[in-house]
C-alpha positions in Angstrom: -218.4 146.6 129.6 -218.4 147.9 133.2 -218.0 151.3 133.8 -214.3 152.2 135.2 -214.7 154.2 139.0 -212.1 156.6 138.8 -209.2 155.1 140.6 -209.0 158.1 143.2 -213.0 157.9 143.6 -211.8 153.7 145.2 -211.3 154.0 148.7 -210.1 150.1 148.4 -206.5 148.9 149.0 -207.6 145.3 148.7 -203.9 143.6 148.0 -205.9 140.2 146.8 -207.1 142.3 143.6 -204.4 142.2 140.5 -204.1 144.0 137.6 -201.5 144.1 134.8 -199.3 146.8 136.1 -199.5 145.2 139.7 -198.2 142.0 138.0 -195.7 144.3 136.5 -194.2 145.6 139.7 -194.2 142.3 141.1 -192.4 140.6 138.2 -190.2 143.6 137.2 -188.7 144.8 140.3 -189.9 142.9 143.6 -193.6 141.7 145.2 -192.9 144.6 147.8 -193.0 146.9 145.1 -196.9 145.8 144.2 -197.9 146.1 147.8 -196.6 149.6 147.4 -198.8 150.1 144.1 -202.0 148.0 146.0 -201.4 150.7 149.3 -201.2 153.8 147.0 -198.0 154.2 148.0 -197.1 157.9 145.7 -194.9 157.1 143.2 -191.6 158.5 141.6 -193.9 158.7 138.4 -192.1 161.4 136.6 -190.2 159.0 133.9 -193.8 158.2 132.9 -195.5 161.1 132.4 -194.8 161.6 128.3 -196.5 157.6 128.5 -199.3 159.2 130.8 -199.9 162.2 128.3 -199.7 160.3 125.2 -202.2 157.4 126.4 -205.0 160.5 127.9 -204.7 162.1 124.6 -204.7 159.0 122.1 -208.0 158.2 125.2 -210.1 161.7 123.8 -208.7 161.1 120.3 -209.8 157.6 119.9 -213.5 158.4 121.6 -214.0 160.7 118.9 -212.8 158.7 116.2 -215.1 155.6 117.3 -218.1 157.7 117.5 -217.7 159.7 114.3 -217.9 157.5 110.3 -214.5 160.0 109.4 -211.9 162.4 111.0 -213.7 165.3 108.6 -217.0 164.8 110.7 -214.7 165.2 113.9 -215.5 168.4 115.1 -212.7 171.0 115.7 -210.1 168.3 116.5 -207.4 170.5 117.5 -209.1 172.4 119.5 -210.3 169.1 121.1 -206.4 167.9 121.5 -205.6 171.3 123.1 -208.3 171.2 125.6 -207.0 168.0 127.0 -203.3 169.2 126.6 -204.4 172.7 129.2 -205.5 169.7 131.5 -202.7 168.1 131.5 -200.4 171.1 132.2 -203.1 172.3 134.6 -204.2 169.0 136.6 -202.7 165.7 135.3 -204.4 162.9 134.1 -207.8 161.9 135.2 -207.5 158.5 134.8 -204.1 158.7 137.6 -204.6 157.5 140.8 -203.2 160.9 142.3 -203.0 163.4 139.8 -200.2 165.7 139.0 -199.8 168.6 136.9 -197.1 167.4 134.4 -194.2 169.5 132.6 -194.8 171.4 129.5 -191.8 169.0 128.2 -194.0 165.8 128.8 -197.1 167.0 127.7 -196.2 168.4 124.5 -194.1 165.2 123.5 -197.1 163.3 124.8 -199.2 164.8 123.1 -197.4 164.5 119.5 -196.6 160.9 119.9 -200.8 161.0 120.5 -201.7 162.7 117.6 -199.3 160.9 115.4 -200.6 157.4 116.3 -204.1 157.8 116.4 -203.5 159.9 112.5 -201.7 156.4 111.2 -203.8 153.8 113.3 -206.9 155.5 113.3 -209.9 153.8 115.8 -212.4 151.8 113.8 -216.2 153.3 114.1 -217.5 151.8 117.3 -214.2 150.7 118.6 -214.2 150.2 122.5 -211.6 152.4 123.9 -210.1 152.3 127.4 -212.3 149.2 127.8 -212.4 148.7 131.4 -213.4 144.7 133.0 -213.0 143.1 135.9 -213.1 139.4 136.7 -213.9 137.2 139.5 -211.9 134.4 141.0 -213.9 131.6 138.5 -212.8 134.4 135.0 -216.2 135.6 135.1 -217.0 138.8 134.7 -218.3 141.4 137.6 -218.8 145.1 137.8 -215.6 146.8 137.8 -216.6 147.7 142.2 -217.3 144.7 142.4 -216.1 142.9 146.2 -215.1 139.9 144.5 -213.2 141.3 141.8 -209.7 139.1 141.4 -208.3 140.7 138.5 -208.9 144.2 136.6 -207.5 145.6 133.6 -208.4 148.1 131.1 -207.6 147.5 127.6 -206.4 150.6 125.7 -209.2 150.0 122.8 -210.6 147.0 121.3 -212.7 146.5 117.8 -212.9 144.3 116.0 -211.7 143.6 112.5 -211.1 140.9 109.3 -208.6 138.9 108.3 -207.9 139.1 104.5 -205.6 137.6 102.3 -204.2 140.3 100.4 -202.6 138.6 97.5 -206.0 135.8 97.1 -209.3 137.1 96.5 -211.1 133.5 96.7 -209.0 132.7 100.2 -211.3 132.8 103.0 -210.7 135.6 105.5 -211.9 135.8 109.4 -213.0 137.8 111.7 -211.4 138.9 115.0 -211.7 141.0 117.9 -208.8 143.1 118.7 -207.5 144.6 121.6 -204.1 147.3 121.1 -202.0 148.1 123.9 -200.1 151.3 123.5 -196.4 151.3 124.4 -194.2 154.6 124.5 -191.3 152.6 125.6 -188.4 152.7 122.9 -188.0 148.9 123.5 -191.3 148.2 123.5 -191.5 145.0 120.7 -193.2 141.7 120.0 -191.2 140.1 122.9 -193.6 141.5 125.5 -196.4 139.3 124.0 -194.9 136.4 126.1 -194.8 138.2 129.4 -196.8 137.1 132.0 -199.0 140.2 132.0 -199.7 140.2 128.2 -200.3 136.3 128.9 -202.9 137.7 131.6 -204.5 140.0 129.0 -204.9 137.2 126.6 -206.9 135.2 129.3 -209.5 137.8 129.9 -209.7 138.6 126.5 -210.4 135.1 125.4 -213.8 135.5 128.3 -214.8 138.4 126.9 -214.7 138.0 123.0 -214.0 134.0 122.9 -216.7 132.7 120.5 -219.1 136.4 120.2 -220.6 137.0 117.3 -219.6 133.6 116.1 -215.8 134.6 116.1 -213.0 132.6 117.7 -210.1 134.2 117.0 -208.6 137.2 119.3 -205.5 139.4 118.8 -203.6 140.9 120.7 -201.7 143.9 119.5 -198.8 146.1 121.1 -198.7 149.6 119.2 -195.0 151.3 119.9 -196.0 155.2 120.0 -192.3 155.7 119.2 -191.5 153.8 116.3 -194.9 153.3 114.8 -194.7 149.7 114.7 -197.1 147.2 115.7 -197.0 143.5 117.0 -199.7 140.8 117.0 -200.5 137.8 117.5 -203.4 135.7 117.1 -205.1 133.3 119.4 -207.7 130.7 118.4 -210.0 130.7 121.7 -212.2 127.5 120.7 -209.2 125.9 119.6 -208.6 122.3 121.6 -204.5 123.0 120.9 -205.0 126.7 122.1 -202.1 127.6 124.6 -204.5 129.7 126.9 -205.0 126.9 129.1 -202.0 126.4 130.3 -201.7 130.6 130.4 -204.1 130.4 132.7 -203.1 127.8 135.2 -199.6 129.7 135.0 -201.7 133.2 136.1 -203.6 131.5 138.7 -200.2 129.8 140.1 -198.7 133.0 140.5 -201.9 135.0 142.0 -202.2 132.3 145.0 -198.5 132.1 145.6 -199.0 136.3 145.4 -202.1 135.8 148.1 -199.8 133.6 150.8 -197.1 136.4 150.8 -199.8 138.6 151.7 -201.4 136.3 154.4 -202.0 137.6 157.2 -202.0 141.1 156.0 -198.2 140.6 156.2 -195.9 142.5 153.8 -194.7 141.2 151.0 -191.0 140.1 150.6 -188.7 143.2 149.1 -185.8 142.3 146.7 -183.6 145.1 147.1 -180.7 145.6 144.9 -180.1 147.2 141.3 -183.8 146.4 139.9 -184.5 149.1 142.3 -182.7 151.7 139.9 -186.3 151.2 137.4 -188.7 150.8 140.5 -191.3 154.0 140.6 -190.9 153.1 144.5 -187.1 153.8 144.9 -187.3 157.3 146.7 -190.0 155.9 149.1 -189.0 152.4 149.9 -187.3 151.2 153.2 -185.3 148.4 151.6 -184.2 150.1 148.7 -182.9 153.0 150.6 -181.1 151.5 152.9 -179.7 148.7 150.3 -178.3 151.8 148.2 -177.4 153.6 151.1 -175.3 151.1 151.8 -173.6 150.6 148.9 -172.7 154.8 148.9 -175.5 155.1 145.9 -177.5 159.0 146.2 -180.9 159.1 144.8 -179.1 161.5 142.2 -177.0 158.5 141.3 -180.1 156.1 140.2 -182.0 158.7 138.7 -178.7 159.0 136.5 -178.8 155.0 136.2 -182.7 155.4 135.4 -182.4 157.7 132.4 -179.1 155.3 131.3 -181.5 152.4 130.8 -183.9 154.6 128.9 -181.3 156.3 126.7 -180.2 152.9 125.9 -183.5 151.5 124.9 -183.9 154.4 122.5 -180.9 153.9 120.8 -181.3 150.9 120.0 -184.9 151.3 119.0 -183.9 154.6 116.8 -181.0 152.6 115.1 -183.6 150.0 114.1 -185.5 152.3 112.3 -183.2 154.6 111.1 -181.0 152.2 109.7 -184.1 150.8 107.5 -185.0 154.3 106.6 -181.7 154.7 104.8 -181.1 151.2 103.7 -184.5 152.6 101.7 -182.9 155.7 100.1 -183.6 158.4 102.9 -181.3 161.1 103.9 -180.8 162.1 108.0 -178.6 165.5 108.1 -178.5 167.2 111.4 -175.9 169.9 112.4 -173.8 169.5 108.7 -173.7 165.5 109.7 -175.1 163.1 107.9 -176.3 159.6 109.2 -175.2 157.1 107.0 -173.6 153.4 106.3 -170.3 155.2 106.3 -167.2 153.4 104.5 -164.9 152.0 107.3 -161.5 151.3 106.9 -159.9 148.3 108.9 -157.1 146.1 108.4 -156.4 142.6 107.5 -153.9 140.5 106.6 -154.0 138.3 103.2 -152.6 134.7 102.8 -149.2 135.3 101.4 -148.9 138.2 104.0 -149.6 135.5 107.1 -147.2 133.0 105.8 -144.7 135.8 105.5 -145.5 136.5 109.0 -145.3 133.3 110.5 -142.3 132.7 108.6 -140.3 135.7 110.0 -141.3 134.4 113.3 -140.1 130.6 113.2 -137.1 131.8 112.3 -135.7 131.6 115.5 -136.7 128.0 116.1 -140.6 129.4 117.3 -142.9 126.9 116.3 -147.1 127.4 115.9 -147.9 127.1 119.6 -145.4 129.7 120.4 -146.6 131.8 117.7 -150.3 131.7 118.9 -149.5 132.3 122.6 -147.9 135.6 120.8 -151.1 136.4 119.1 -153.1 136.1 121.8 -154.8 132.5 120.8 -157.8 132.2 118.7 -161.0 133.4 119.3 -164.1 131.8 118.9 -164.7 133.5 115.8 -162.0 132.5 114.2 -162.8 128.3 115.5 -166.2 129.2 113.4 -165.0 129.9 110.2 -162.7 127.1 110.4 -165.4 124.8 111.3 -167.4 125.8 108.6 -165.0 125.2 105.9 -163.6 121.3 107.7 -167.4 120.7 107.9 -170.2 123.0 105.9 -172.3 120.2 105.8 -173.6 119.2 109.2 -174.1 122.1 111.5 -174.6 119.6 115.1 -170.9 118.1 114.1 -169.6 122.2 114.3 -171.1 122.9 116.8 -169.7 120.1 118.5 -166.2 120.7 117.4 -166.2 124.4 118.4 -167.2 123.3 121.7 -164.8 121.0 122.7 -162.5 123.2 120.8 -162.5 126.3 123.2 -162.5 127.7 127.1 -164.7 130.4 128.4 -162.6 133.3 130.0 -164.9 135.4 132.7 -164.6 138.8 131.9 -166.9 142.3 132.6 -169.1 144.2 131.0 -170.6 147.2 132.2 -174.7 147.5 132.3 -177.5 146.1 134.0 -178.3 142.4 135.1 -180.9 140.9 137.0 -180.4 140.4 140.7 -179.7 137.5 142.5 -182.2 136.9 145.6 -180.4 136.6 148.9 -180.9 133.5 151.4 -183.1 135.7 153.8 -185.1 136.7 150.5 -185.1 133.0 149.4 -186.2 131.9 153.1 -188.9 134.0 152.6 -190.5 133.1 149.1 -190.1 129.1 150.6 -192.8 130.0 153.1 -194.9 132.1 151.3 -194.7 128.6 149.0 -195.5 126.4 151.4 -198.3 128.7 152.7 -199.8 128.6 148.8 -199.4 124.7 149.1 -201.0 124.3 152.6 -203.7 126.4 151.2 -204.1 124.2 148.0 -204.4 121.2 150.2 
C-alpha cells in the first residue's frame, strides 16, 4: 500500500480528487458542501470528535495487535491507550486535516468505545490497518501524491480471513480479504452497504484484493462502535454476474457530472435548506446562513436540531439492543426504575358489547353510515384485518381490495425530510449535466 501524507503536510486543494467522505458531503447535504471539504474550508467538527477519538485509538490499538501473535505479548497496553488519549486532549488527531485539541468528554467516550471494539473484534496478525490507496482515472493504483490521483480512500483495516461452515466439517470453506469500516453512529446498520460511497469502497477493493493470492471473494464489513454489531456482505470479484460493474459505471457517472459543476473552477451548486441542520459547513456557509437567516433560525437553534437527529438515532439503536437483552433474561435498573416489557392496559370492546353499542345507537332511526361518520370511519387497520379474514388466501387480491377500499388524508408529522431542490438549484444541475454530456461527446 502507499504510504498516507498527512493530510495537513498536502498543500493540494485539487477539487477533481474524490474520496468517500467528499462523496459523503456531496450526497448528504449538497455538492457545495464538498467544495468546502476539497478547499479546507474548517469545519463545525465538534459532533464528531467521540468518532475522531475512537477511530485514532482503535488506529494504535489495532497496529499493535497486527504486529503482535497475542494481546499478552502487547506491551503495556494501557499505558499505550493513555499515551494516545494525553494526545488527544493535548493536540487532536493526527490523522485531522487541522487538528484540534478535543474535550475530555469526547476523548474519554472515544476512547472506551476504542478499547471495547478492538477487546471483542480483535485485528488479525498482519492485518492492514488504516490502509491508505489512491487510484487513477483508469482504477489503477498510484502513490497516494500521486498528480493523477482520481479517488482516495483509506480503509479502516483489512485482513484477510476464511469462510467456514460451522455446522459441516466436509463443506468447503473460502478465503477472503476483508476490509471493516468503523461506524460510531447509533444508526450506523447494514443499509449503508448500498450507499454510493460504500458502493465506491467496494470498487477499489475489488482492484486491490480481486483475484490475490488466488482469492475472489471480498467483504466488506461496517463495525458499529456503539452497539457492537457488525454487517457484511460478500462480493465475488471474478464473478461474470458480479454487481460491481454496474457500481462502477454508477461512481464514474457521478464523478464527471461532479467535474462539470466544477468546470471552470466555478463553485459548485449549494442546496440550502434543512439538510444544512447536519452539514459540518453550516456556521461557515453563505447559503446556509442566509437561508436560515431568513427563515428566523440562530445557529443555537440548529445545533439544537443537530443533537435532535442524534438523540434520535440513539434511541432507536439503544432500544434495538436493549430490547434483545431483555427478551434474553437481563435486567436494566437505573435510578429504582427498571426497563422492562411492562404490562399495558388498554381497552377494547368484545362482540356482544359492539352489537350492544350499535344497537343503542340505531335506535333513533341511525343506520351504519351514520354510525361510522360518528366513529370517526375506519382506519386502514381495521380494512386489513377484514381483508384478511374475506380473503386469507391470496395476498395481491387484499391488497387490491384495501386499496380501492380507502382515501389518504394529508396530515403532519414533526421531524426531518429531505429537501426539495429549488428551480434556480435545478437550472443549475441541468447545466452542469449538459456540460458532463458535451464533455462525453
Amino acid at each position: 500500500m502507499s504510504k498516507r501524507t498527512p493530510p495537513r503536510a498536502d498543500a493540494s486543494t485539487n477539487r477533481l480528487r474524490y474520496s468517500p467522505t467528499a462523496l459523503k458531503q456531496a450526497i448528504d447535504y449538497c455538492p457545495r458542501a464538498m467544495d468546502h471539504y476539497q478547499n479546507r474550508v474548517p469545519m463545525f467538527s465538534h459532533v464528531f470528535d467521540v468518532g475522531t477519538c475512537a477511530h485514532f485509538i482503535a488506529e494504535i490499538i489495532g497496529n499493535q495487535q497486527a504486529q503482535r501473535a497475542s494481546k499478552d505479548q502487547i506491551k503495556d497496553p494501557a499505558a499505550i491507550v493513555r499515551a494516545a488519549t494525553r494526545l488527544l486532549l493535548a493536540v487532536g488527531s493526527p490523522n485531522e486535516a487541522i487538528p484540534h485539541p478535543i474535550s475530555p468528554d469526547a476523548v474519554l467516550e472515544g476512547r472506551d468505545l476504542a478499547v471495547r471494539v478492538m477487546d471483542k473484534y480483535p485485528c488479525k496478525i498482519g492485518a492492514q490497518i488504516e490502509c491508505a490507496v489512491a487510484f487513477d482515472k483508469k482504477w489503477k493504483q498510484v502513490d497516494w501524491d500521486a498528480k493523477d490521483a482520481r479517488f482516495r480512500l483509506v480503509y479502516d483495516r483489512v485482513e484477510r480471513g476464511q469462510n467456514i461452515d460451522p455446522y459441516d466439517d466436509d463443506a468447503p470453506g473460502f478465503d477472503f480479504w476483508e476490509a471493516t469500516d468503523y461506524k460510531t453512529s447509533w444508526a450506523a446498520d447494514g443499509k449503508l452497504l448500498d450507499g454510493i460511497q460504500m458502493r465506491a469502497q467496494a470498487i477499489a477493493l475489488s482492484k486491490l484484493y480481486g483475484g490475490r493470492d488466488d482469492v475472489e471473494c471480498v467483504r466488506q464489513t461496517i463495525l458499529n462502535m456503539r452497539s457492537l454489531e457488525t454487517f457484511s456482505r460478500d462480493l465475488w470479484v471474478l464473478s461474470k454476474d458480479s454487481e460491481l460493474d454496474g457500481w462502477q459505471a454508477d461512481v464514474e457517472d457521478m464523478l464527471a457530472g461532479y467535474d462539470a459543476q466544477a468546470k471552470g473552477g466555478r463553485a459548485r451548486p449549494a442546496r440550502p435548506g434543512p439538510n444544512c441542520l447536519g452539514c459540518s459547513y453550516v456556521t461557515m456557509c453563505d447559503e446556509a446562513r442566509e437561508t436560515y437567516e431568513g427563515m428566523g433560525m440562530e445557529p443555537d437553534l440548529i445545533e439544537m436540531a443537530r443533537q435532535y437527529a442524534v438523540a434520535n438515532a440513539k434511541a432507536e439503536a439503544l432500544q434495538k439492543v436493549l430490547k434483545s437483552c431483555i427478551k434474553d433474561g437481563a435486567r436494566a435498573v437505573v435510578e429504582g426504575q427498571e426497563l422492562a416489557m411492562h404490562a399495558k392496559e388498554s381497552s377494547v370492546v368484545t362482540a356482544a358489547q359492539a352489537e350492544r353499542i350499535y344497537g343503542e345507537f340505531s335506535e333513533g332511526g341511525a343506520g351504519p353510515l351514520d354510525f361510522l361518520v360518528a366513529i370517526g370511519g375506519i382506519g386502514k387497520t381495521q380494512l386489513d384485518k377484514a381483508a384478511r379474514v374475506m380473503f386469507p388466501e391470496d395476498r395481491d387480491i387484499r391488497g387490491a381490495w384495501i386499496d380501492s377500499h380507502h382515501s389518504k388524508k394529508i396530515g403532519s408529522v414533526f421531524g426531518f425530510k429531505p429537501v426539495a431542490a429549488s428551480n434556480e438549484q435545478r437550472e443549475a444541475e441541468a447545466v452542469a449535466v449538459t456540460g458532463t454530456e458535451a464533455a462525453t461527446n
